[in-house]
C-alpha positions as CSV (number, residue, x, y, z in Angstrom):
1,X,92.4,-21.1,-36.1
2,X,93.4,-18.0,-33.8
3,X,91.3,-15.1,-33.6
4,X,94.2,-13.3,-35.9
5,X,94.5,-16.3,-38.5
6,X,90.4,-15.7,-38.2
7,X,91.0,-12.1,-39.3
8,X,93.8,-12.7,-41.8
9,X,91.5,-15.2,-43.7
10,X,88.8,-12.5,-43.5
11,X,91.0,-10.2,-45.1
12,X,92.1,-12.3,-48.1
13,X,88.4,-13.3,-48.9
14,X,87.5,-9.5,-48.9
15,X,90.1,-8.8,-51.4
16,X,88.6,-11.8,-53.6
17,X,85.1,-10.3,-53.5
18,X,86.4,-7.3,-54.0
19,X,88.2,-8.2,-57.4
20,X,85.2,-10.6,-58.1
21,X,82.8,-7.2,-57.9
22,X,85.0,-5.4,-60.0
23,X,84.8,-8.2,-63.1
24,X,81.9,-9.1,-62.7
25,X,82.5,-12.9,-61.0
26,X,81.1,-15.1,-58.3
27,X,79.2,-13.6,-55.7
28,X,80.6,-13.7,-51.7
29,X,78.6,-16.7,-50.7
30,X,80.5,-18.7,-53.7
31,X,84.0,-17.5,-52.8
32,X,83.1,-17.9,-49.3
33,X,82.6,-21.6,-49.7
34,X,85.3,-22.0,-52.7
35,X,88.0,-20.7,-49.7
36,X,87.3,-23.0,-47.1
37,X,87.1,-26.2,-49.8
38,X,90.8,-26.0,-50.2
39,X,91.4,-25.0,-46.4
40,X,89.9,-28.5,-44.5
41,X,91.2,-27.2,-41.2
42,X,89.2,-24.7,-40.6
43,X,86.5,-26.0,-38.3
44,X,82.6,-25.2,-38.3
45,X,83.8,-22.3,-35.5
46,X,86.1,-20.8,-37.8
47,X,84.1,-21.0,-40.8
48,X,81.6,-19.2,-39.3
49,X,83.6,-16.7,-37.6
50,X,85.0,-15.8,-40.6
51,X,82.0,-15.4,-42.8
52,X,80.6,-13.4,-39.6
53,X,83.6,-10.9,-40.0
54,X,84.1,-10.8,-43.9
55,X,80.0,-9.9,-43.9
56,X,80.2,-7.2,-41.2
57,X,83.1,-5.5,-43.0
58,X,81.3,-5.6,-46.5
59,X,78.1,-4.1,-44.4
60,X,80.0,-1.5,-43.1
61,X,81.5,-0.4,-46.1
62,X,79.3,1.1,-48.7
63,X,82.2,2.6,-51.3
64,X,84.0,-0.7,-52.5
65,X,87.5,-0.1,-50.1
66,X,90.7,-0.1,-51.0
67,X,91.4,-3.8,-49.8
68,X,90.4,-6.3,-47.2
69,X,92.5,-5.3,-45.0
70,X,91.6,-1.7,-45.2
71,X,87.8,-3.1,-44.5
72,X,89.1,-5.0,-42.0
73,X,90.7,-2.1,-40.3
74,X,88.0,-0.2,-40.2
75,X,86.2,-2.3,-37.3
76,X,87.5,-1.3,-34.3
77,X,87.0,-4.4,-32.0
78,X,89.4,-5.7,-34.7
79,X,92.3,-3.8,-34.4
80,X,94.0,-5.3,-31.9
81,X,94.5,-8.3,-33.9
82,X,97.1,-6.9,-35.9
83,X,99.9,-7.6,-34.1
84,X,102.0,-9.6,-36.3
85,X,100.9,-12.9,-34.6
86,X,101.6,-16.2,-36.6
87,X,99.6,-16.7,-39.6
88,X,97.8,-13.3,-39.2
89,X,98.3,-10.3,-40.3
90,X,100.9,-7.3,-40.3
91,X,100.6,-4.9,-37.1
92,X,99.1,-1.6,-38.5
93,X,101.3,0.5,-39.9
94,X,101.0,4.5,-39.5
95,X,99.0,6.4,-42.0
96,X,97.3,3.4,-44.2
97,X,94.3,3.5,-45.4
98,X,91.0,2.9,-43.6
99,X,87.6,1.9,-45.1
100,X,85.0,4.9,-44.3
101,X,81.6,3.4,-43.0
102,X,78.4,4.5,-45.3
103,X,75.3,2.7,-46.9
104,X,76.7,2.9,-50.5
105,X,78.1,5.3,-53.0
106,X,76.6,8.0,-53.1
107,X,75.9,8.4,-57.0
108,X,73.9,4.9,-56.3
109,X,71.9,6.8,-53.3
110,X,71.2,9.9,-55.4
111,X,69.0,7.2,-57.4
112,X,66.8,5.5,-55.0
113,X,63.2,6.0,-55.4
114,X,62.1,9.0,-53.4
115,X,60.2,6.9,-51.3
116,X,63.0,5.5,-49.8
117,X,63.8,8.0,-46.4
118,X,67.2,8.7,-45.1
119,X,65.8,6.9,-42.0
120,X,64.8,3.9,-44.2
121,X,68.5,3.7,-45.5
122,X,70.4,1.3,-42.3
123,X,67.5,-1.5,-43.3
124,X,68.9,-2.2,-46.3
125,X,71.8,-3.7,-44.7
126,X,70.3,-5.6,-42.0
127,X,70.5,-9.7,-42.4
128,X,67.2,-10.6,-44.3
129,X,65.0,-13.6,-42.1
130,X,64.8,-16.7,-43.5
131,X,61.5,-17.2,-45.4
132,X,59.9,-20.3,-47.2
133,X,56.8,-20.9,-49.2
134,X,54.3,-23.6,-48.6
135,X,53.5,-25.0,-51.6
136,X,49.7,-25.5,-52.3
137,X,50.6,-28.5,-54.3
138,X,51.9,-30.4,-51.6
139,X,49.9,-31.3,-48.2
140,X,50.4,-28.4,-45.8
141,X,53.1,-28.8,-43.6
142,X,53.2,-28.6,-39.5
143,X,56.2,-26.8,-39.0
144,X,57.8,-25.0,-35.6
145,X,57.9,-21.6,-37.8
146,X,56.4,-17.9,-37.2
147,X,53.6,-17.1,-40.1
148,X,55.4,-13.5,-41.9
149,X,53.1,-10.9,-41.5
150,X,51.7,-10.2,-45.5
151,X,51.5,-13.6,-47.0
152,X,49.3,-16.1,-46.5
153,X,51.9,-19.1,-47.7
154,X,55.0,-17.9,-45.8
155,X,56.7,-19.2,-43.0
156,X,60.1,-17.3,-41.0
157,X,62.6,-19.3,-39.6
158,X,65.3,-18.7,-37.2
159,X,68.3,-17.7,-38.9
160,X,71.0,-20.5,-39.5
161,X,68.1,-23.0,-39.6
162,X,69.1,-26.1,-42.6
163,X,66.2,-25.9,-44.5
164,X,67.5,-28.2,-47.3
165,X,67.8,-31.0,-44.3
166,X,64.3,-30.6,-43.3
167,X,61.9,-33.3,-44.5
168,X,59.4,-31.3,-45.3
169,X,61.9,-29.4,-47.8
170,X,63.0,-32.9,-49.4
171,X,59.0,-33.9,-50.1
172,X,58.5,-30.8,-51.8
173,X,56.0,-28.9,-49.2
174,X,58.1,-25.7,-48.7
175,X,60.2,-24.1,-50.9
176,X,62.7,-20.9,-49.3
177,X,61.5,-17.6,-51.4
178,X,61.2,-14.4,-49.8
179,X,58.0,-12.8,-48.8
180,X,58.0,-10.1,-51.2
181,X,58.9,-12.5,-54.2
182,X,55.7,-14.9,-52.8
183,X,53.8,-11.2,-53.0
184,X,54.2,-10.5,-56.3
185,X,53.9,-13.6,-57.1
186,X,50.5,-14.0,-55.8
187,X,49.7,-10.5,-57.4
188,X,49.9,-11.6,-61.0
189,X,46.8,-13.3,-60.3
190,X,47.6,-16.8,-62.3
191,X,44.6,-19.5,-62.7
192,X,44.3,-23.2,-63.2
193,X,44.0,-23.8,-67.0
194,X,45.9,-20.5,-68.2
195,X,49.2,-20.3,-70.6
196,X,51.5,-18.2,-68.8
197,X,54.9,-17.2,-69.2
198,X,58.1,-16.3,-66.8
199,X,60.4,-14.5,-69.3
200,X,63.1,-13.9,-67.2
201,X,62.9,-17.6,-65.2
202,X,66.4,-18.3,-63.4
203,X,66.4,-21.3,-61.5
204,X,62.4,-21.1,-61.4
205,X,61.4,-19.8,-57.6
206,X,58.6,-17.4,-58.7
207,X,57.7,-20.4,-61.8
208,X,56.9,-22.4,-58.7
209,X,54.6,-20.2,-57.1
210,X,53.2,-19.6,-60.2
211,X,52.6,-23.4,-61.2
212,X,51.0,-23.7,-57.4
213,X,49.1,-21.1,-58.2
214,X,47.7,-22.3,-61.3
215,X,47.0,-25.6,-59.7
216,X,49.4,-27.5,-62.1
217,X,46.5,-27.2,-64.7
218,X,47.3,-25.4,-68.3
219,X,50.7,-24.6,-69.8
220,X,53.7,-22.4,-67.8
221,X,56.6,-21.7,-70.2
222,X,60.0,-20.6,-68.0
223,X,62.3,-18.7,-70.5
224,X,66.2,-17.5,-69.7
225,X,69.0,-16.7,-71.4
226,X,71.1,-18.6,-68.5
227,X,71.2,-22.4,-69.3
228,X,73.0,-23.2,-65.9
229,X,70.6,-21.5,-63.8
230,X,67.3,-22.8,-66.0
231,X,68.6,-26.5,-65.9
232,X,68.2,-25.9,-61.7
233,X,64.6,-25.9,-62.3
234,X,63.5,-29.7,-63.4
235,X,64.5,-31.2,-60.6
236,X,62.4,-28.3,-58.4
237,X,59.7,-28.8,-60.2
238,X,59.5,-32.7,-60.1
239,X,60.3,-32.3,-55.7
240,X,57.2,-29.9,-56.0
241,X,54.8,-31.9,-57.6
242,X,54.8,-29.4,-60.9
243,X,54.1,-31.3,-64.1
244,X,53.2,-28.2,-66.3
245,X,56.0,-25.9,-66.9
246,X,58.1,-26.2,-70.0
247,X,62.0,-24.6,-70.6
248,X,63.1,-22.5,-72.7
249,X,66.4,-21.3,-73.1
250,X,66.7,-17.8,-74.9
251,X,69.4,-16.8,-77.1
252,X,69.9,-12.9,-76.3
253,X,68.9,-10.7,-79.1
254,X,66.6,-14.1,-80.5
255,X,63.7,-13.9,-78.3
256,X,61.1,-12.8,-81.0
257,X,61.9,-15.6,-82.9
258,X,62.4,-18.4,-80.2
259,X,58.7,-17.4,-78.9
260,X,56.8,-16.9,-82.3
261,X,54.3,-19.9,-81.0
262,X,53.9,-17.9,-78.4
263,X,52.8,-14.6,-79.5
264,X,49.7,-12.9,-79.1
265,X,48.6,-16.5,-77.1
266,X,49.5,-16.0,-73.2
267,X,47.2,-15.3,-70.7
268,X,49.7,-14.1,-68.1
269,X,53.0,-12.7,-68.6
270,X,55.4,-12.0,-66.1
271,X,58.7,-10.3,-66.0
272,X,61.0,-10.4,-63.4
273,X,63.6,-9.0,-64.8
274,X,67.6,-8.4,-64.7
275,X,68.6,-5.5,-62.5
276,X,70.7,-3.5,-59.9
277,X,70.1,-6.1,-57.1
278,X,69.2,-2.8,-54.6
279,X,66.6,-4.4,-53.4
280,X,68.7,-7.4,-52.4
281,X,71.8,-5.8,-50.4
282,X,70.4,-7.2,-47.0
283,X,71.2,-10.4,-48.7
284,X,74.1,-9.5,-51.2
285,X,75.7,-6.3,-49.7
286,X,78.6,-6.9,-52.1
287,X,76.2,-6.2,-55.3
288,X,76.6,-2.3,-54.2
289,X,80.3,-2.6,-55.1
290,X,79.2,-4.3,-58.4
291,X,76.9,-1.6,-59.5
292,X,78.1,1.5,-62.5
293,X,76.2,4.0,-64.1
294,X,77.5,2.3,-67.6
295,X,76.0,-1.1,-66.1
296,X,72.9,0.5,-64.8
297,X,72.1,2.1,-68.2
298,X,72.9,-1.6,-69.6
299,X,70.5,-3.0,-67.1
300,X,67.3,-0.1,-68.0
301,X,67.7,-0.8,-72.0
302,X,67.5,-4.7,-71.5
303,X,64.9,-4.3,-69.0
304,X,62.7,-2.1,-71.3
305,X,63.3,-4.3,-74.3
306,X,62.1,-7.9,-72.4
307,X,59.2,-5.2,-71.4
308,X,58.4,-4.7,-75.1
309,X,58.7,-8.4,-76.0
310,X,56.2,-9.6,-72.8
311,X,53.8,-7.3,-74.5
312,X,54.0,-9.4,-77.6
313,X,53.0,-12.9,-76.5
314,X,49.6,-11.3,-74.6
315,X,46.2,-12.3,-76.0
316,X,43.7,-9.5,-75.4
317,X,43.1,-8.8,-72.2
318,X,46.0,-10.7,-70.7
319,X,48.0,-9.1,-67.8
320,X,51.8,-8.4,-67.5
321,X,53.1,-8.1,-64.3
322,X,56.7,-6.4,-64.2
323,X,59.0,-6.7,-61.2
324,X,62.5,-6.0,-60.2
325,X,64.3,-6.4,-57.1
326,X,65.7,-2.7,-56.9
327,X,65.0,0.4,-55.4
328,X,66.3,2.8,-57.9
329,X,63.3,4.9,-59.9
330,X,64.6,4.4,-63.0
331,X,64.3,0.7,-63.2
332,X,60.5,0.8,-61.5
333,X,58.1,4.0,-61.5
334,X,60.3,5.5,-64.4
335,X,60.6,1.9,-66.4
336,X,56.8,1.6,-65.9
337,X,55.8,5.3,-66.9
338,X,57.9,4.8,-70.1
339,X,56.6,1.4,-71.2
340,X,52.8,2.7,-70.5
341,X,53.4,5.4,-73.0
342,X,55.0,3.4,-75.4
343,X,52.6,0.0,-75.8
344,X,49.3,0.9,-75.5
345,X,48.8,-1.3,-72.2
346,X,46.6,-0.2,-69.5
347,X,47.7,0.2,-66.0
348,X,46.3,-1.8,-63.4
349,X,46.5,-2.0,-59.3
350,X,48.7,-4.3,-58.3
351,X,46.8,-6.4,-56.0
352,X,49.0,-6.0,-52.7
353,X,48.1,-4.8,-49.1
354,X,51.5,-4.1,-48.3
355,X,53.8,-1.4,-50.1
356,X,53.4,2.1,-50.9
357,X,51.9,3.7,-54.1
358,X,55.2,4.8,-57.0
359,X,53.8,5.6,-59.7
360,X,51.7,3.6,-61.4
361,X,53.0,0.4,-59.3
362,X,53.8,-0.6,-55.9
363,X,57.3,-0.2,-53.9
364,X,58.2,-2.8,-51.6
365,X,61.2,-1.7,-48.9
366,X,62.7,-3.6,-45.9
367,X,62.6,-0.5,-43.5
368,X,58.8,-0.3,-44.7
369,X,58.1,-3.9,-45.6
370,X,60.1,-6.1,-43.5
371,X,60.7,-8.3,-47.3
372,X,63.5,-7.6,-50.1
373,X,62.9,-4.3,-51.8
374,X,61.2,-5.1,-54.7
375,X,58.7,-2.4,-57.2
376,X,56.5,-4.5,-59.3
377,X,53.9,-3.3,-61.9
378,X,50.7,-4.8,-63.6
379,X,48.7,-3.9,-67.2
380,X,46.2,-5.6,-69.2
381,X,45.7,-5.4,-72.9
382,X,43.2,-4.0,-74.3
383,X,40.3,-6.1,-75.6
């Protein structure tokens, strides 16, 4: 491909995240590979080109623009690729529109947790490293890897680096989870021999550290409401040597009655639950263009409902450790604050050296933190 057929398939995959934000579809990454399925001559150089552009233009863009060729536009060592060159795209035409540069819209900014300085802001949109877990299951692994600096299980890799080639990923030794997800996974303090519960499962990354944790002794139950992403975790768990979890897929709005065997029985509760994804734009910088205040105030009612119902399956004295990957107070020190009035719980530190104090929990940033932006919080029942 040309350096303008580069740019021209940049600017068509823009406009398909763009539409994909807007309803609610497959994130970049999917659309991304979707693209260059059905286009076989694009080499590995092009591929990567491309992604390297569409991904800087997103970055740069914090209001969704107007298209991808106005995002495109808006990076100037660009411009002089639209000259109307075969297969790429028109020359510039006077007066068009132009994608302004910014971190993300400014209603969304407005809600960030006040910890969160102006000067914290450009992290946010820097490319996350590559982090794995060891898992404490599996014989420790001697890998060419940097130790990251707050967990004792994680390992960074260089960025690019294939780490579902490696052997050691393939026998089950590492698994790649970021080190603020290891952190609070760590924090919720799980045992060999204890019932536990991950309400809000997915494909099971934090029901892995969890099971490791526990020593693959006692019962994990991994609950979602999303049978594709749930049926990812089997086969993760049999690679990782984990013999003790049990799914459970949840029918929204049915969860009391789907866990009845469970209530008033667990030992350990977590709930990592569905949110803005603020925490994650290092990764996804396309979830900013995803985000509405109608969605947010979707996302906060759910969130303090599967709060209500974690509550419910604690035996005395059992913890429940909440956690979402956002920055926005509303779904952490507010969320918490509410639910501690409500339910009786009592608030606990959250055992974690890194972070900072918000509210009664902990705020995890990348301009702080070096890890995803994550606040997590912790209560026990009463005995």
């Amino acid at each position: 491909m040309t350096p303008p057929a580069r740019l021209q398939a940049a600017i068509e995959l823009v406009d398909e995240i763009l539409a994909s934000a807007k309803a609610g579809g497959a994130a970049a990454d999917t659309l991304i590979a979707r693209y260059f399925k059905t286009r076989r001559y694009a080499g590995s150089r092009d591929r990567r080109a491309v992604r390297d552009l569409v991904f800087r233009a997103i970055r740069r863009a914090g209001e969704a623009p107007v298209s991808g060729r106005a995002a495109l536009l808006a990076m100037a060592d660009q411009v002089p690729l639209f000259d109307g060159s075969p297969h790429g795209p028109l020359p510039v035409a006077e007066g068009e529109p132009v994608a302004e540069a910014g971190i993300a819209p400014a209603w969304l900014l407005r809600r960030l947790d006040p910890l969160v300085s102006e000067d914290e802001l450009p992290a946010l949109l820097e490319r996350a490293p590559l982090d794995v877990r060891i898992n404490r299951l599996r014989p420790s692994p001697r890998l060419d890897a940097a130790p990251t600096p707050h967990s004792p299980l994680g390992l960074r890799f260089p960025e690019g680096t294939q780490i579902e080639q490696m052997e050691a990923w393939a026998a089950g030794t590492i698994e790649v989870q970021d080190e603020g997800s290891q952190l609070i996974c760590l924090a919720c303090g799980a045992q060999p021999g204890m019932i536990a519960v991950d309400l809000c499962a997915g494909a099971g990354g934090k029901t892995l550290a969890l099971a490791a944790e526990m020593a693959d002794q006692g019962r994990l139950l991994a609950c979602d409401s999303d049978r594709a992403r749930l049926s990812r975790l089997p086969p993760r768990a049999g690679r990782a040597g984990v013999t003790i979890v049990e799914t459970r897929l949840l029918d929204p709005g049915k969860e009391v009655a789907a866990l009845a065997d469970f209530a008033g029985q667990a030992d350990l509760v977590l709930v990592d639950a569905p949110c803005s994804g603020t925490g994650t734009w290092r990764r996804n910088p396309e979830t900013r263009w995803r985000a509405s205040p109608e969605r947010l105030e979707r996302l906060t009612a759910l969130q303090a409902r599967l709060l209500d119902l974690g509550g419910t399956l604690l035996r005395p004295g059992g913890i429940l450790v909440y956690a979402v990957c956002s920055l926005l107070a509303e779904e952490g020190r507010d969320q918490a604050a509410a639910f501690t009035a409500r339910s009786g719980l009592v608030p606990e530190t959250v055992p974690m050296r890194p972070g900072r104090p918000a509210g009664s929990g902990i705020l995890l940033t990348p301009g702080h933190d070096g890890t995803d932006g994550f606040f997590v919080a912790r209560w026990r029942t009463p005995c």
